[in-house]
C-alpha positions as CSV (number, residue, x, y, z in Angstrom):
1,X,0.0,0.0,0.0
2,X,1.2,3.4,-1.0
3,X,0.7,6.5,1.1
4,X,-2.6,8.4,1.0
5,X,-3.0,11.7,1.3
6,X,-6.7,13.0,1.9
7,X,-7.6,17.3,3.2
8,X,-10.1,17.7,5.6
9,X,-12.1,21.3,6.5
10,X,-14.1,22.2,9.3
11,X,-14.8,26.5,10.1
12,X,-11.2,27.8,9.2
13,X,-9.4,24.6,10.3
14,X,-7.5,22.6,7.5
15,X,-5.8,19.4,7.9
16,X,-3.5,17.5,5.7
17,X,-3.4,14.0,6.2
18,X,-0.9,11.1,4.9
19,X,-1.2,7.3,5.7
20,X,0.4,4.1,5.5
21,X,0.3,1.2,7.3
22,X,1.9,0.6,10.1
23,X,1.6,0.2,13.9
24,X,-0.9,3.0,14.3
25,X,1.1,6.3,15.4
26,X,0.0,9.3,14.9
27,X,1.9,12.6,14.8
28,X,0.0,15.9,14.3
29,X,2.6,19.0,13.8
30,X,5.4,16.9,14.5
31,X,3.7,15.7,17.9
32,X,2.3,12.6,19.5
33,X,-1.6,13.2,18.7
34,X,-2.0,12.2,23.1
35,X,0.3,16.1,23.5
36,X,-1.3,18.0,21.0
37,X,-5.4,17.2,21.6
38,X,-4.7,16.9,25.5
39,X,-8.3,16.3,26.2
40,X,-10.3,12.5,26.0
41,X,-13.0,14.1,24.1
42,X,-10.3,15.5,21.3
43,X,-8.6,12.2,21.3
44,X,-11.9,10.2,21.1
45,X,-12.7,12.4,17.7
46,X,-9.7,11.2,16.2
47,X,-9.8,7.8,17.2
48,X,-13.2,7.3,16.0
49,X,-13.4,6.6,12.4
50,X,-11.0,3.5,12.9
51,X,-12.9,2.0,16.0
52,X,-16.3,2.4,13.5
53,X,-14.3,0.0,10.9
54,X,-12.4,-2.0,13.6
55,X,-9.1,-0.7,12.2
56,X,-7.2,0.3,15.3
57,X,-3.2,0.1,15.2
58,X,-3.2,-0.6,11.2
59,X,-2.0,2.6,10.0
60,X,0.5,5.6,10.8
61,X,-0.6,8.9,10.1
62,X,1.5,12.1,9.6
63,X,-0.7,15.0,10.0
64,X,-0.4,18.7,9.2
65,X,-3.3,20.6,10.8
66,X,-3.6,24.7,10.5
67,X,-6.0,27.4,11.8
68,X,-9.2,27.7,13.9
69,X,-9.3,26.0,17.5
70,X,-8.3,22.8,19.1
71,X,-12.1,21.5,18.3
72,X,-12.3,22.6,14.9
73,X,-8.9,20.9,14.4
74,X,-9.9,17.6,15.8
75,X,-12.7,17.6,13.3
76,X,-10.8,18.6,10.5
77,X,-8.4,15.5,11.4
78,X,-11.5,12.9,11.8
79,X,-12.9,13.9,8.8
80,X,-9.3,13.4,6.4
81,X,-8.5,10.3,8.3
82,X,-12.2,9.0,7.3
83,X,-12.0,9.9,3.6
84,X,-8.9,8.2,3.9
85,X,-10.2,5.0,4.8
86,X,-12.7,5.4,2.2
87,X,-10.0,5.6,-0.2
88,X,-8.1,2.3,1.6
89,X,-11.1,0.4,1.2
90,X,-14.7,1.3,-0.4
91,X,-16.5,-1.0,2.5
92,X,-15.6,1.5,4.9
93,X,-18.5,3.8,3.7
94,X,-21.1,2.0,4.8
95,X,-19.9,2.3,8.8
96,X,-18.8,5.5,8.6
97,X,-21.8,6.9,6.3
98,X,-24.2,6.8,8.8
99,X,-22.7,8.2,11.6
100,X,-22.0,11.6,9.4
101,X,-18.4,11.6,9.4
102,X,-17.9,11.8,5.3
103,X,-20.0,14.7,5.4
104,X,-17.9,18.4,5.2
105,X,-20.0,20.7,8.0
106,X,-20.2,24.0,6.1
107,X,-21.1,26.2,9.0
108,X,-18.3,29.0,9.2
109,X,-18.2,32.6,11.4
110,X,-20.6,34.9,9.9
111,X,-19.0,38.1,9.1
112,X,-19.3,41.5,11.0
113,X,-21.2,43.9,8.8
114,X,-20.4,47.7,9.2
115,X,-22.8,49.9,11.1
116,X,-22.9,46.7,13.2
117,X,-21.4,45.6,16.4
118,X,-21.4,42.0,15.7
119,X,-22.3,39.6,12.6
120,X,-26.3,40.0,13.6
121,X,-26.1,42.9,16.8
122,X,-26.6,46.3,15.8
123,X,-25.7,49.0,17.8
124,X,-28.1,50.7,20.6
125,X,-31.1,52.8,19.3
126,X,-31.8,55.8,20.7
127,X,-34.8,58.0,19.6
128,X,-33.8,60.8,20.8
């Protein structure tokens, strides 16, 4: 099996993800994945599109992940490591499918409009 490299997007978070079997470490920004996500939930995202298709320990991932927060990067990581396994092996669709992790969530920031405080908050009216 050659390397795979899959991109995965969530809010302004992009990672870049390359696998190839192995013993199943993973090093995101040139970090054991345990230091970087320090949190169980955080890890539990990333470890959860191979416990779906019982592939725990078969590959090594080198990931590059860039912008947003530590969530949006953990999602951004799930989601390249499931498209991945898509690409490994088709059969993995049908476990992963389901339980919405091959779907890209397009929800971003709104942006702040002038005149406005915030994306939807206008400033205080006063009538006189």
């Amino acid at each position: 099996m050659d390397t795979v490299h899959t991109i995965g997007r969530r809010k302004t978070s992009v990672a870049r993800i390359f696998v190839s079997e192995g013993k199943g470490s993973i090093t995101v920004n040139k970090k054991d994945y345990t230091t970087y996500f320090p949190t169980p939930t955080l890890q539990y995202k990333i470890q959860q599109p191979f416990v779906l298709t019982n592939t725990e320990g078969n590959y090594d991932l080198k990931v590059t992940v860039k912008g947003g927060g530590s969530n949006g990067q953990a999602e951004a990581v799930r989601l390249a490591i499931s498209r991945a396994l898509c690409q490994i092996n088709e059969e993995h669709r049908t476990e992963l499918k389901p339980e919405g992790l091959l779907t890209r969530d397009p929800r971003m920031v709104e942006r702040k409009k002038f005149g406005q405080k915030k994306a939807r908050k206008k400033f205080q009216f006063s009538k006189r």
